[in-house]
C-alpha positions as CSV (number, residue, x, y, z in Angstrom):
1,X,18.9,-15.0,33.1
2,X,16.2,-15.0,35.4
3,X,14.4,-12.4,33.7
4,X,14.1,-14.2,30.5
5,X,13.1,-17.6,32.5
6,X,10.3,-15.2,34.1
7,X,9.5,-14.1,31.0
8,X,9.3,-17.7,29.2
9,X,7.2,-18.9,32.1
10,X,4.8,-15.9,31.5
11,X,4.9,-17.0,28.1
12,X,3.5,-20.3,28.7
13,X,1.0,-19.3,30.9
14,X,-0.5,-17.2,28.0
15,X,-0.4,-20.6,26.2
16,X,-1.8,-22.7,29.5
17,X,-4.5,-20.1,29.5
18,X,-5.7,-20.1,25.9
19,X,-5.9,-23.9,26.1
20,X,-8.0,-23.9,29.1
21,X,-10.4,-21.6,27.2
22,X,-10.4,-24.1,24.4
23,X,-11.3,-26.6,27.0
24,X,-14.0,-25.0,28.8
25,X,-15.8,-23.8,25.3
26,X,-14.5,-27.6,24.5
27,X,-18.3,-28.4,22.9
28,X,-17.7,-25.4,20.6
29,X,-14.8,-25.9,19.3
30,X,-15.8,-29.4,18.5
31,X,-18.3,-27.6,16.4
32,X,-15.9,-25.3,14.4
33,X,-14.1,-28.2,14.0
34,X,-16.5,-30.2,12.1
35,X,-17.4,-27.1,10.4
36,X,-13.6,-26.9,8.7
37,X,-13.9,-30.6,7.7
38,X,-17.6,-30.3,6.0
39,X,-16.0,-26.6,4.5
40,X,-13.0,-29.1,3.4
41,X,-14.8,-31.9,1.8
42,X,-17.1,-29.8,0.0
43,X,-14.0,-28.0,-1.4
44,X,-12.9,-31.6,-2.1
45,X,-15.7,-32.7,-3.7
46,X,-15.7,-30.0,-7.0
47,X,-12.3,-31.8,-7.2
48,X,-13.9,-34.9,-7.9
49,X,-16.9,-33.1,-10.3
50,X,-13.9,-31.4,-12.3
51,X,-11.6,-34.6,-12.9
52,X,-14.4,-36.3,-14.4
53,X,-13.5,-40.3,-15.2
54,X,-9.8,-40.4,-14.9
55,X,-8.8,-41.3,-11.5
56,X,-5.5,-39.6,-11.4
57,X,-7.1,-36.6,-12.4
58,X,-9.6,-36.7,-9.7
59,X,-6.8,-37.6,-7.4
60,X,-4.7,-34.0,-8.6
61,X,-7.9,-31.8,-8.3
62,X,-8.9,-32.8,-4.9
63,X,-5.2,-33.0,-3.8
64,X,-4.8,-29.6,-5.1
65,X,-7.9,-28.3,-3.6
66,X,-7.5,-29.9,-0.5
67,X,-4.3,-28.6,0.4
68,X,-6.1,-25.0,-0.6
69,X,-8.6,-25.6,1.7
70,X,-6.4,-26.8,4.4
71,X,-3.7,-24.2,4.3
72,X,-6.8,-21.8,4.6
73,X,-8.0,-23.3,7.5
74,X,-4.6,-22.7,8.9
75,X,-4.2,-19.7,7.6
76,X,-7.6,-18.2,9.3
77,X,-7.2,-19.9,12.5
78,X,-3.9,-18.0,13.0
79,X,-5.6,-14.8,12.0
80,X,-8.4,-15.4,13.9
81,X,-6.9,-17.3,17.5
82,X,-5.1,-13.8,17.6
83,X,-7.4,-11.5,16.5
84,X,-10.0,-13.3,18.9
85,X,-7.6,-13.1,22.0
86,X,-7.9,-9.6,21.9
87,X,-11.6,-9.4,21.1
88,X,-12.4,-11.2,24.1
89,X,-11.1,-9.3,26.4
90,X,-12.2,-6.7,24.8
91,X,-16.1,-7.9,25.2
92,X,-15.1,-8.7,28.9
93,X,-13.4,-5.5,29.9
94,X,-10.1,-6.8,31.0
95,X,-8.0,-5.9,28.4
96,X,-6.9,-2.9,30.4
97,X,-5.6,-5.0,33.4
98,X,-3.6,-7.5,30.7
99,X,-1.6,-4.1,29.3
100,X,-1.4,-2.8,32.3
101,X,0.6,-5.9,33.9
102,X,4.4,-6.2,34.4
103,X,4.5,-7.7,31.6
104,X,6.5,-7.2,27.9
105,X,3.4,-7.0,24.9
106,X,6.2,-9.0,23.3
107,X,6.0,-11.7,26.1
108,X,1.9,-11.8,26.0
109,X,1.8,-11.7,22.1
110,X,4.6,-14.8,22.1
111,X,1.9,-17.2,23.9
112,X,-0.8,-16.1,22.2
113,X,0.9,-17.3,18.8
114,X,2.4,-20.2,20.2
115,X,-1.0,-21.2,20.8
116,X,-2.2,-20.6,17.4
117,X,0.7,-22.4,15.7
118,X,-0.1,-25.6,18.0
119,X,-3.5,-25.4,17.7
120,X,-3.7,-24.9,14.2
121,X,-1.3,-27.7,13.6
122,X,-3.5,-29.9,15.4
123,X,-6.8,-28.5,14.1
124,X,-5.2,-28.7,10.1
125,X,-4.1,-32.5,10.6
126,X,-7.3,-33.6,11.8
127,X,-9.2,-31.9,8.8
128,X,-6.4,-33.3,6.2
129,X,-6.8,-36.8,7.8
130,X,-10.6,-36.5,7.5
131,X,-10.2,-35.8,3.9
132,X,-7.9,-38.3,3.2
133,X,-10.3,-41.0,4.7
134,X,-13.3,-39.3,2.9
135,X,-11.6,-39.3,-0.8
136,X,-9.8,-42.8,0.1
137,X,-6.3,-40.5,-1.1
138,X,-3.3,-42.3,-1.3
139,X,-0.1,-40.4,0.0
140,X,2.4,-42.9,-0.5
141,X,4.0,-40.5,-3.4
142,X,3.6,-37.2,-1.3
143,X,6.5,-36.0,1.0
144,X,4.9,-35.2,3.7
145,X,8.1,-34.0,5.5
146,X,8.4,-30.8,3.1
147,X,5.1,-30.1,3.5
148,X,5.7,-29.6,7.1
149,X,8.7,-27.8,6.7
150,X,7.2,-25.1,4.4
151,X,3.7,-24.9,6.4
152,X,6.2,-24.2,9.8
153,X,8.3,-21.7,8.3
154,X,5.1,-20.0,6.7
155,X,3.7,-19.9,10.2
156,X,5.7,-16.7,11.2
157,X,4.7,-15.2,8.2
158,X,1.2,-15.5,8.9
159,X,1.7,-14.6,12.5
160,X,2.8,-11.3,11.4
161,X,-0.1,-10.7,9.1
162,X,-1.9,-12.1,12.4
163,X,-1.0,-9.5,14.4
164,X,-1.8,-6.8,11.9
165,X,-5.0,-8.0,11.7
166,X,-5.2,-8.0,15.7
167,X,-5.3,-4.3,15.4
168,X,-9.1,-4.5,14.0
169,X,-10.7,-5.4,17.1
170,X,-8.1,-3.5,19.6
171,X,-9.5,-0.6,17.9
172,X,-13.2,-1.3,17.6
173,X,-14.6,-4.8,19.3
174,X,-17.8,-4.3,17.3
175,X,-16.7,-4.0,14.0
176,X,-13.0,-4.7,14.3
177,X,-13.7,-8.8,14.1
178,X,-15.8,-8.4,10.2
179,X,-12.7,-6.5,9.5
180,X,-10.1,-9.1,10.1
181,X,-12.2,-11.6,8.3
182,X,-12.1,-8.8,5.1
183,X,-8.5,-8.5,5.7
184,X,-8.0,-12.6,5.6
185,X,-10.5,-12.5,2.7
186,X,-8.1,-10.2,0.6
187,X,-5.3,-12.7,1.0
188,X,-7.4,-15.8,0.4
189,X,-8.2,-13.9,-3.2
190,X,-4.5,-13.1,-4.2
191,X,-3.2,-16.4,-2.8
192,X,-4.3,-19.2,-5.1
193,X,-6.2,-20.9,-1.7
194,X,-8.4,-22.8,-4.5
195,X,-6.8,-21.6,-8.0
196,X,-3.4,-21.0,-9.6
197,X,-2.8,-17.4,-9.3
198,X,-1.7,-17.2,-13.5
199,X,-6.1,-17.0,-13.8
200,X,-6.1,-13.4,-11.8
201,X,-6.4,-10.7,-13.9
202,X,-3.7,-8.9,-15.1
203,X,-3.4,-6.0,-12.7
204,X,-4.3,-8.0,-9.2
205,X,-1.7,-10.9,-10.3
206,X,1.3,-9.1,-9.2
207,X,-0.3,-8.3,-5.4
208,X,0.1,-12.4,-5.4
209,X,4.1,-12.0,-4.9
210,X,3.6,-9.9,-1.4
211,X,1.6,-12.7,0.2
212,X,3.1,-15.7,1.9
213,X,0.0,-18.2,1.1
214,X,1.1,-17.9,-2.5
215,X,4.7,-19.6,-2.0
216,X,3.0,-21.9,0.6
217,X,0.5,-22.8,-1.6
218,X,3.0,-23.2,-4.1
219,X,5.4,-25.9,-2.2
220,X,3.4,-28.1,-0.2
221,X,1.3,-29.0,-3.8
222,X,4.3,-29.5,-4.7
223,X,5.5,-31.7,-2.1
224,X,2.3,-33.5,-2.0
225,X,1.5,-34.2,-5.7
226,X,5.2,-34.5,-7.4
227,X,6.8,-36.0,-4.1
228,X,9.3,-32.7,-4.2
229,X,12.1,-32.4,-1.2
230,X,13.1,-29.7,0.7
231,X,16.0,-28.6,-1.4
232,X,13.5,-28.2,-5.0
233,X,11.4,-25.6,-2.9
234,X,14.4,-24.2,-1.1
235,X,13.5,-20.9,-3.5
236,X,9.9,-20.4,-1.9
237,X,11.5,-21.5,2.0
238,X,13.8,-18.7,1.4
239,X,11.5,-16.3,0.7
240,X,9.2,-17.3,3.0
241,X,12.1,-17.1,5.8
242,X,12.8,-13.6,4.9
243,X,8.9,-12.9,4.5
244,X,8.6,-13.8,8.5
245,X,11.7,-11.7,9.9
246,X,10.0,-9.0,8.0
247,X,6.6,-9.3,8.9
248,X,6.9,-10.7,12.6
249,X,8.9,-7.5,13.8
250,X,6.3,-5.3,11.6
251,X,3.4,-6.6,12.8
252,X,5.1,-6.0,16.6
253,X,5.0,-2.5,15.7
254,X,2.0,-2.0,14.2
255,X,0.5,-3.5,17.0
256,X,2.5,-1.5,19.1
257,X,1.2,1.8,17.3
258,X,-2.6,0.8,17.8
259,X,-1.9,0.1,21.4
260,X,-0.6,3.0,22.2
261,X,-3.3,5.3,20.0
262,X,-6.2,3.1,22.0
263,X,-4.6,3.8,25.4
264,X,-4.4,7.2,24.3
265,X,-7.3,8.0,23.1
266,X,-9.5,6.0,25.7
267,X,-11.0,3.4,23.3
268,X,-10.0,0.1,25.2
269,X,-12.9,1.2,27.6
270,X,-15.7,-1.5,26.7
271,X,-18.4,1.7,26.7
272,X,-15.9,3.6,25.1
């Protein structure tokens, strides 16, 4: 018992950590911010060019669009708070003392996307509020409760493909970031982020039912333009359920494998 309450509390201290990064880099972050609410609106705005004169029309586009971007937004931020945890250190040569501490990867990996899941909540609902304000959207027929529901049970899904993509810069911290953002890039293409995925072509469509963001997508349009509960997207929750047992524990292990091949081959030096 009081191994696991060490093991919490090192868990939390992970978390503590990464916050008081985002704290002291505070004016930063305030920047990337405002960057994912212009990125939003702008998304927003073809919405508005592409309903033309009928305001319910304009009202599905950007909705639909919106919640594209949004997801997105989430999406990359969980790729990226993880990917980036291990790129700094990386750049400041102390990933070596992290591994090397008494302390379970499993444990240090925990708080690290704990973080992300807050932060991204936090970071997402301040970028759909903006664009709620901006479009003057009414959400009085969306159910906001599913929404939530599916975007929290996708999170460990996207944690999973997180920590795959947190190999990239254990491997190589000067290439390994551009190849994260290639790997998020893939699943923003096969995902429907700003499209139905019935327009890919006919031989990249199926790669759509092996990504998370697709049955995300899916739902919370769902829920936010036909007011659906949780029990008509119970189907997608499922999957995405069985989606995160699967890719949590396999993204563990891959992570696992790429530690072990750095340590062993000597590439977590910094001049290595």
């Amino acid at each position: 018992m009081n191994s696991v309450t060490a093991e919490i509390k090192a868990s939390v201290a992970f978390i503590e950590r990464n916050f008081n990064l985002a704290r002291r880099y505070a004016s930063w972050e305030l920047i990337f911010v405002v960057w994912n609410v212009v990125h939003a609106l702008t998304i927003g705005l073809i919405g508005v060019y592409m309903g033309g004169d009928d305001p319910v029309k304009v009202r599905e586009a950007v909705l639909f669009l919106i919640v594209g971007a949004v997801l997105w937004n989430f999406l990359r931020l969980l790729f990226f708070e993880v990917a980036d945890a291990v790129a700094w250190e990386r750049w400041e040569g102390t990933i070596e003392y992290t591994f090397m501490s008494p302390v379970y990867r499993l444990t240090h990996l925990a708080g690290q996307c704990i973080y992300a899941i807050v932060y991204g909540f936090l970071r997402s609902g301040i970028v759909l509020v903006s664009a709620v304000l901006f479009f003057d959207l009414s959400l009085s027929d969306a159910n906001l409760t599913t929404a939530v529901a599916v975007l929290a049970t996708a999170s460990l899904s996207f944690l999973g493909m997180g920590l795959m993509a947190a190999v990239f810069p254990l491997l190589s911290p000067e290439k390994g970031a551009r190849a994260t953002d290639i790997f998020g890039t893939l699943v923003l293409l096969i995902s429907g982020v700003y499209y139905d995925v019935s327009v890919l072509p006919d031989w990249l469509r199926p790669l759509s039912t092996f990504s998370p963001g697709t049955y995300a997508l899916r739902s919370i349009r769902t829920a936010l333009l036909d007011n659906a509960s949780v029990a008509d997207v119970q189907g997608d929750l499922i999957i995405l359920t069985v989606s995160g047992v699967i890719m949590v524990p396999l993204g563990l292990w891959i992570f696992h494998v790429a530690e072990v091949y750095a340590k062993r081959t000597g590439r977590l030096k910094r001049s290595g």
